[in-house]
C-alpha positions, 0 to 999 in steps of 0.5 A: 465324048465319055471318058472311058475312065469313068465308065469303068469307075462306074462299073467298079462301083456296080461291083463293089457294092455287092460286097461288105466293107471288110478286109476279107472282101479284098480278094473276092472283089479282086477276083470279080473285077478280074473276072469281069474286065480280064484284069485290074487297073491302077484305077480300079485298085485305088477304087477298091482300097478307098472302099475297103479303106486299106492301102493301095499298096496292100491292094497292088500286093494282092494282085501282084501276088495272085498269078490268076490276077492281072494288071494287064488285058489278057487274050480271050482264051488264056492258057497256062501250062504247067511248069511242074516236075511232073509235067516237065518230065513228063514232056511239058518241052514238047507241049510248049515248043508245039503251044508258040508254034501254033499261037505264034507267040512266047510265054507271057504274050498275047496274039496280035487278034487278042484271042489267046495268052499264053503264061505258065502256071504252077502246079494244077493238080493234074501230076498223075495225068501229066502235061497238064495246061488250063485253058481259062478254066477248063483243063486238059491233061495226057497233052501230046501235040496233037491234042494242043492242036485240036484244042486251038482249032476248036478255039479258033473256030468258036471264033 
């Protein structure tokens, strides 16, 4: 049997070495690995500061700090609504009763088919065109209930 722990020491290592020993690789490579596995382990943290020859600390600091970062398996499909003013005035409360309603789920869980998250994100840059959500790294602006709908239908069915 293959432990699974190596495998994935290997795949951080397949990583790390397209990056400089420098401290200002730190975030890049976090960014990677994230973008590769959907979040970042314990393992691969004491990894990626034993090449940088940092802390783990400073590295746990860093993933911690970033929202787009995470210590844990996220869905598929993460989406983030945006927590602004402008969005919660805008009718941010509508979108998110219709997002659990239609997910199934609260904030910060992911569906039991692992196809979506669902978190809160800051300010997205959409004031002007708000409610505003992230779906990975598309974003949809002027959200009423209909449209959430029709994004998670159109999700599901690539699925």
């Amino acid at each position: 049997m293959v432990n699974i722990d190596i495998c994935k020491q290997k795949e951080i290592s397949g990583i790390l070495v397209r990056f400089e020993k420098r401290r200002d690789s730190l975030l890049p490579i976090l960014i990677e690995v994230n973008r590769i596995h959907g979040f970042i382990t314990p393992i691969a943290m004491a990894e990626i500061a034993e090449f940088l020859e940092i802390p783990v600390a400073e590295v746990h600091g860093v993933v911690s700090f970033y929202h787009f970062l995470s210590t844990k398996k996220r869905g598929k499909y993460t989406v983030r609504l945006c927590k602004t003013i402008s969005c919660e005035m805008a009718g941010k409360e509508k979108i998110e009763k219709i997002l659990k309603k239609e997910l199934g789920i609260n904030f910060g869980e992911t569906t039991s088919d692992g196809l979506f998250t669902l978190e809160y994100t800051n300010c997205i840059g959409m004031c002007d065109k708000s409610p505003a959500m992230l779906v990975n790294d598309n974003v949809y602006f002027n959200l009423t209930p209909e449209k959430v709908i029709k994004v998670i239908d159109e999700l599901r069915k690539r699925d």
